[in-house]
MMTF fields as JSON, N, C-alpha, C and O atoms, coordinates in Angstrom:
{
  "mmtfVersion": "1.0.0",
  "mmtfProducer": "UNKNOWN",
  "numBonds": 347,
  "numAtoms": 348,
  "numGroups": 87,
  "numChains": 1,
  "numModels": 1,
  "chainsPerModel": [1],
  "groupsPerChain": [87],
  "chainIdList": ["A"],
  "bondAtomList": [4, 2, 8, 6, 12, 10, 16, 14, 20, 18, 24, 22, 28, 26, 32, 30, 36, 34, 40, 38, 44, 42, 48, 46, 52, 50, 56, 54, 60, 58, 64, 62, 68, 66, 72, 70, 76, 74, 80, 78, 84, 82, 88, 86, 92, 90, 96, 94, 100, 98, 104, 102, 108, 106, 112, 110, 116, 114, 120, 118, 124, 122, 128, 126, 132, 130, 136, 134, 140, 138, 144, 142, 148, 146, 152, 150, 156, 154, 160, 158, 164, 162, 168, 166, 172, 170, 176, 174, 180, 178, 184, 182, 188, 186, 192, 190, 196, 194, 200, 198, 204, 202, 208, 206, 212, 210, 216, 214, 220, 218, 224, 222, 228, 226, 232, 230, 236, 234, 240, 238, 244, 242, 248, 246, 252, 250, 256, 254, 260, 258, 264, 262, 268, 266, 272, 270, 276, 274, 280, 278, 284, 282, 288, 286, 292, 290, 296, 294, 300, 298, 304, 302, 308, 306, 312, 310, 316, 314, 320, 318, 324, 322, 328, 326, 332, 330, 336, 334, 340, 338, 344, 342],
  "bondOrderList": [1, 1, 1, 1, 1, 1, 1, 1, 1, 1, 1, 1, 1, 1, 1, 1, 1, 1, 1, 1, 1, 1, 1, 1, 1, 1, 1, 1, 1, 1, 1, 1, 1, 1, 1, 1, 1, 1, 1, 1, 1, 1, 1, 1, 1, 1, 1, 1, 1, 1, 1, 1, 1, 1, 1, 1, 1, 1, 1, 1, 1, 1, 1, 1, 1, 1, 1, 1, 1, 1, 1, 1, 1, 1, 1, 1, 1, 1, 1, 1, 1, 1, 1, 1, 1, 1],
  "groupList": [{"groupName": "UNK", "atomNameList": ["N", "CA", "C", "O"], "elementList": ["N", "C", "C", "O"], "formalChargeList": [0, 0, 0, 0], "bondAtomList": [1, 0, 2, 1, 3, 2], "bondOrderList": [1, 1, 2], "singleLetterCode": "X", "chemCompType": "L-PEPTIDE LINKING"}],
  "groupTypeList": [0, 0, 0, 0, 0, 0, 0, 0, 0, 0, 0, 0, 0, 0, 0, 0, 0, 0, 0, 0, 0, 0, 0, 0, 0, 0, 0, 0, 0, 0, 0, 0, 0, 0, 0, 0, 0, 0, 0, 0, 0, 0, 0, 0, 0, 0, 0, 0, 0, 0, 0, 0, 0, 0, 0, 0, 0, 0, 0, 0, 0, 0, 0, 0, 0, 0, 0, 0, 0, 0, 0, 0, 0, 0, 0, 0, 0, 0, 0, 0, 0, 0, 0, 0, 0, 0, 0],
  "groupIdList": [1, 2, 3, 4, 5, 6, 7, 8, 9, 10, 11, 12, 13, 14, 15, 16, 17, 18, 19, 20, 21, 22, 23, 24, 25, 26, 27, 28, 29, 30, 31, 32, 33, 34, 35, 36, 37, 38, 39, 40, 41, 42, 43, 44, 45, 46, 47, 48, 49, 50, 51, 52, 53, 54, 55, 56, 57, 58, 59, 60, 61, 62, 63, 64, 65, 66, 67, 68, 69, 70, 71, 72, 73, 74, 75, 76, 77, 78, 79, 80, 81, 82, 83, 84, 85, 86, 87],
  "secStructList": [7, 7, 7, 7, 1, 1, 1, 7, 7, 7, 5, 6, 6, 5, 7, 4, 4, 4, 4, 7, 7, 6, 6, 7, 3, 3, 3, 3, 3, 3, 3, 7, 7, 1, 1, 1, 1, 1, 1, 3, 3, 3, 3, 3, 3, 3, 3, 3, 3, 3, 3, 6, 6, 3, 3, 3, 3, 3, 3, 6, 6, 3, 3, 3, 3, 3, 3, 6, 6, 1, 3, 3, 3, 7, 7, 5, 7, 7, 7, 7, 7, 7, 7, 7, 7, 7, 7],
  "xCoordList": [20.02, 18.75, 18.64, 19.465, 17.521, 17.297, 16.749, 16.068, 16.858, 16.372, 15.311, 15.181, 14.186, 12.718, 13.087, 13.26, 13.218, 13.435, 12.706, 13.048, 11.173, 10.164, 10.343, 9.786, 10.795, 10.58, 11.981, 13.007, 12.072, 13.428, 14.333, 13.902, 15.084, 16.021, 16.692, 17.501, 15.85, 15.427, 17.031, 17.849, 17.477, 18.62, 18.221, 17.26, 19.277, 19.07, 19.078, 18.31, 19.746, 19.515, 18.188, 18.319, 17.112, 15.968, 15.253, 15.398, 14.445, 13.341, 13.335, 14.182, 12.487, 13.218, 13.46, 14.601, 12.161, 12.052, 13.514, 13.897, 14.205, 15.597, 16.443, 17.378, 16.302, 17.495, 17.372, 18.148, 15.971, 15.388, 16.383, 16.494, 16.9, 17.91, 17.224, 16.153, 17.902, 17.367, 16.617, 16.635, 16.174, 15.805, 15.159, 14.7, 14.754, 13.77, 12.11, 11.67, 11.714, 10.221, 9.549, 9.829, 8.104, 8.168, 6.475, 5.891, 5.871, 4.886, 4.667, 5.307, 3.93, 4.035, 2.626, 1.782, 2.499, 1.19, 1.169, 1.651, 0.583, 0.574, -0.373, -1.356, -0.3, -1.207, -1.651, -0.84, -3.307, -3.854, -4.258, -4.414, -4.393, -4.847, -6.016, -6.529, -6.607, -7.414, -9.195, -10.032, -9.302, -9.855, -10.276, -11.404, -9.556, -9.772, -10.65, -10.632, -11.327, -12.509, -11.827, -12.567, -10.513, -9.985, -8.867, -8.325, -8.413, -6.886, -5.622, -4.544, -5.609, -4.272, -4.869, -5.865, -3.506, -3.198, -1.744, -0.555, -2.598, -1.239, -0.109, -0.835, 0.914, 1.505, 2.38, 2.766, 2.739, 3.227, 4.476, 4.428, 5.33, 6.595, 8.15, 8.396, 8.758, 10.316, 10.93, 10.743, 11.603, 12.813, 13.316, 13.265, 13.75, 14.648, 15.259, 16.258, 14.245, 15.318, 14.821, 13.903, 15.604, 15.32, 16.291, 17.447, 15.761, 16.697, 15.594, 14.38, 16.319, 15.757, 14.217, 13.248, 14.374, 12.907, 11.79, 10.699, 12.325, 11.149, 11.609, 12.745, 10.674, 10.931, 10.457, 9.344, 11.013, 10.66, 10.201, 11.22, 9.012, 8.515, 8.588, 7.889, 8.905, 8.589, 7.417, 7.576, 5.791, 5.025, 4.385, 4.93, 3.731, 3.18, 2.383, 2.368, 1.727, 1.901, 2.131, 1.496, 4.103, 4.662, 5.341, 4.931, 6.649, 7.405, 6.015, 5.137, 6.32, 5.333, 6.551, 7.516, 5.952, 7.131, 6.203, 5.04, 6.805, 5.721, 6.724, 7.802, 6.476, 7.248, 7.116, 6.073, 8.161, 8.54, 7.606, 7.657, 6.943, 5.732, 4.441, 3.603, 4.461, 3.329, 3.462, 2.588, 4.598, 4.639, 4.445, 5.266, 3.089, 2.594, 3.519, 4.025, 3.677, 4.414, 4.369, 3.77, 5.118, 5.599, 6.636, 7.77, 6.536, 7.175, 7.987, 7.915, 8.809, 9.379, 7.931, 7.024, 8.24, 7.455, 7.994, 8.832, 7.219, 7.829, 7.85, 7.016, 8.757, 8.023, 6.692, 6.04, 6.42, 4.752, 4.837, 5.824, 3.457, 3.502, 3.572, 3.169, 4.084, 4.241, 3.0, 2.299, 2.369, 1.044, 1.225, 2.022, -0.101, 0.239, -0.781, -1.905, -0.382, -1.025, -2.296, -2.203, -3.155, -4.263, -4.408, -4.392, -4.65, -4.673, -5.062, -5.144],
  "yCoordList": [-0.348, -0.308, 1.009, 1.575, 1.306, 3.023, 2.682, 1.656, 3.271, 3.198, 3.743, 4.595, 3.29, 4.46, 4.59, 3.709, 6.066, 7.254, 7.307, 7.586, 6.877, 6.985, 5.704, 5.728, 5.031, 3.662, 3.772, 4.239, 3.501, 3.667, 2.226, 1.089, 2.517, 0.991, 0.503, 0.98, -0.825, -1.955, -1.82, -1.705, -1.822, -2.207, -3.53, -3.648, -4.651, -5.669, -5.749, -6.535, -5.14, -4.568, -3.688, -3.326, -3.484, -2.28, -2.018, -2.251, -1.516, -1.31, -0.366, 0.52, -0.299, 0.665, 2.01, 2.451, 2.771, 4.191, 4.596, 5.749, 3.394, 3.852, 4.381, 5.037, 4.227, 4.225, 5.674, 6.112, 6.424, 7.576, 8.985, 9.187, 9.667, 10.423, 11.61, 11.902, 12.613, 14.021, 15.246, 14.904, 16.236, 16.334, 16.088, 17.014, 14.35, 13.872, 14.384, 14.304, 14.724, 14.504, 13.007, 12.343, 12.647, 11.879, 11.716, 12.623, 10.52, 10.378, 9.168, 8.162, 9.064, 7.882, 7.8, 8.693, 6.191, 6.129, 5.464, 4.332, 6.086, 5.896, 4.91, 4.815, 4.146, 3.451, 4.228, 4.818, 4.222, 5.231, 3.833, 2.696, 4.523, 3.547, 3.127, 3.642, 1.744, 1.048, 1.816, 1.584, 2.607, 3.604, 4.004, 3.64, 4.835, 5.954, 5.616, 4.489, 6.613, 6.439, 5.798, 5.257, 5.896, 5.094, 4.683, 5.032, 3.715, 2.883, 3.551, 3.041, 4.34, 4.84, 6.564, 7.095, 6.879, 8.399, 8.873, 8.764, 9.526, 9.61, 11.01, 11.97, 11.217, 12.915, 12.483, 11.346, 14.047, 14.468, 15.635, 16.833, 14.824, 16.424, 16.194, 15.043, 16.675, 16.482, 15.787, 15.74, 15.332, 14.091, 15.281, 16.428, 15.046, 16.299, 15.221, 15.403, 13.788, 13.221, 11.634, 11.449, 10.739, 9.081, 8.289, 8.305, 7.203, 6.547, 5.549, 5.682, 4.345, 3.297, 3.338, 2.747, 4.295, 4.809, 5.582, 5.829, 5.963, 6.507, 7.695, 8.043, 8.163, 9.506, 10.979, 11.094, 11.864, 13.177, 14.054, 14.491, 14.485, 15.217, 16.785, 16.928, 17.486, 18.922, 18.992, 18.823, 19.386, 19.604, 21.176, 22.28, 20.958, 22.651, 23.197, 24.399, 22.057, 22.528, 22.341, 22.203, 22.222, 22.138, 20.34, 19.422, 20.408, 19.586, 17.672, 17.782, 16.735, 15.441, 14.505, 14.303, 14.052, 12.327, 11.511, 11.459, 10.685, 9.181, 8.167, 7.947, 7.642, 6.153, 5.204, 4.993, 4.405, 3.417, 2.298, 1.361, 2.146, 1.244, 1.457, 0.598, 2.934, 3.075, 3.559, 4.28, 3.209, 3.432, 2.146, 1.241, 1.95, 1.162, 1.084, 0.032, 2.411, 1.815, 3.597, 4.527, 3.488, 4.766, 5.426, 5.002, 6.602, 6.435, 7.728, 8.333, 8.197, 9.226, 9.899, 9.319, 10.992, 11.854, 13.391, 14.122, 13.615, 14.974, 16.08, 16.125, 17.106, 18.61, 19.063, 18.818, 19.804, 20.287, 21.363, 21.995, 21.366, 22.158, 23.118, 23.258, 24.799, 25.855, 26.426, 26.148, 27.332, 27.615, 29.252, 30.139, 29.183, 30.324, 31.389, 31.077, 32.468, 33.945, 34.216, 34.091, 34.45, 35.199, 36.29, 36.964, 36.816, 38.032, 38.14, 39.261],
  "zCoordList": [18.562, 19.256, 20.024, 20.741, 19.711, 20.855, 22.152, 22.129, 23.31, 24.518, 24.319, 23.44, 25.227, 25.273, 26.577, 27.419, 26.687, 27.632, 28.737, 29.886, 28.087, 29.187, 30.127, 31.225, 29.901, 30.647, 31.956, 31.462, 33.084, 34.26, 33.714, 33.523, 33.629, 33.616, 35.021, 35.817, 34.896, 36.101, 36.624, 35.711, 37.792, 38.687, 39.448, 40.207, 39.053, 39.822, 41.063, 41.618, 41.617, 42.853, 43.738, 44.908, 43.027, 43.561, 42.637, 41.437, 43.188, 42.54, 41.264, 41.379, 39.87, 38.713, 39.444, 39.577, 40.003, 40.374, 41.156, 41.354, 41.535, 42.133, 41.338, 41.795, 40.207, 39.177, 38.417, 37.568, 39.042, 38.426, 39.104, 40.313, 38.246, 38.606, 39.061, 38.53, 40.34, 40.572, 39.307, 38.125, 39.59, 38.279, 37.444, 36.776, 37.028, 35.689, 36.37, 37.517, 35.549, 36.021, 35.497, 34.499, 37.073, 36.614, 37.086, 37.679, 36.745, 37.197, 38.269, 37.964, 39.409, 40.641, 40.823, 40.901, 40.893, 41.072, 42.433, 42.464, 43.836, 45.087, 45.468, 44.734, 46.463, 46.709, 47.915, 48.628, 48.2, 49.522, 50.275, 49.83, 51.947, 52.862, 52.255, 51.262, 53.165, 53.037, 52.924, 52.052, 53.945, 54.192, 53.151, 52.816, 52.34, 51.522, 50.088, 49.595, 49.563, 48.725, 47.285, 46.462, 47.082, 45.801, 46.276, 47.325, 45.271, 46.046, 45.377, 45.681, 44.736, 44.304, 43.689, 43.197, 44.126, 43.674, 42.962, 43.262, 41.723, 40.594, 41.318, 41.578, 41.56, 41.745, 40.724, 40.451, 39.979, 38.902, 39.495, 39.773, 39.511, 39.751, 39.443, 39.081, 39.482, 39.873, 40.914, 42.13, 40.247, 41.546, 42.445, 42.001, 43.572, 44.588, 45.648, 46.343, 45.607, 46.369, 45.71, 44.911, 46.232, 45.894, 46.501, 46.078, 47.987, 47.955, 48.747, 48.596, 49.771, 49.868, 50.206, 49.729, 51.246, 51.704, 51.152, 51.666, 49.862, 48.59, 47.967, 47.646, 47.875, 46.773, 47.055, 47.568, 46.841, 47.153, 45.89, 45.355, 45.193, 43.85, 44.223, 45.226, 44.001, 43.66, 42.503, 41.294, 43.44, 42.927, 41.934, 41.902, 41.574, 41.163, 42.88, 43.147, 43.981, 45.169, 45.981, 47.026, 45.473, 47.079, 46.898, 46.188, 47.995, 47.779, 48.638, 49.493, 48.127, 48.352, 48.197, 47.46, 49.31, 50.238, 49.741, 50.14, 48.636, 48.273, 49.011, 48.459, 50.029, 50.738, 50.067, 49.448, 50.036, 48.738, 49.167, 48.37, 49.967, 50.679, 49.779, 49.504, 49.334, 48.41, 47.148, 46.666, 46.455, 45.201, 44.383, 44.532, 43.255, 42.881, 41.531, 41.14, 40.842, 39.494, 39.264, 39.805, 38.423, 37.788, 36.853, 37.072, 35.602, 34.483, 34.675, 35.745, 33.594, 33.529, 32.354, 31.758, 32.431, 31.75, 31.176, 31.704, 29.922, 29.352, 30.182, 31.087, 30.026, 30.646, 30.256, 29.241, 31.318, 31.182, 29.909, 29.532, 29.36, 28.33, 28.522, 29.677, 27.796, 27.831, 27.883, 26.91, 28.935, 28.971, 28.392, 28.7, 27.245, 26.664, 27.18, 27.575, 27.152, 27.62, 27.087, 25.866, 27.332, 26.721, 26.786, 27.816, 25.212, 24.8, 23.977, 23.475]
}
């Protein structure tokens, strides 16, 4: 049987996104206060940190604290595509 890559493998212990190693990129879908004009917000970046209290992404701007209070669900994901030059 093959693993699918994209999917975190569940720790009985915690939540999947725990099990997501430094490094992977990934995608998190946030939940926003009550307040705010939509209820969730996707960030797209690199792991740099992960532990009980949530997760740390290295964005394209700038390092983002998602608190494990508002992480709704979220996958691993490919590298970004190679953006090509115009010329």
């Amino acid at each position: 049987m093959v693993d699918d890559i994209t999917q975190p493998r569940p720790e009985a212990d915690g939540p999947p996104w725990r099990s997501w190693e430094t490094g992977t990129r990934v995608m998190i879908r946030r939940r926003l206060p009550a307040d705010a004009t939509h209820l969730f917000s996707d960030v797209i970046g690199t792991i740099t940190r992960t532990d009980v209290t949530g997760v740390t992404l290295e964005t394209r701007s700038g390092p983002v604290d998602v608190p494990a209070s508002e992480i709704a669900l979220g996958k691993q994901v490919p590298p970004p595509p190679v953006r090509r030059s115009r010329g």
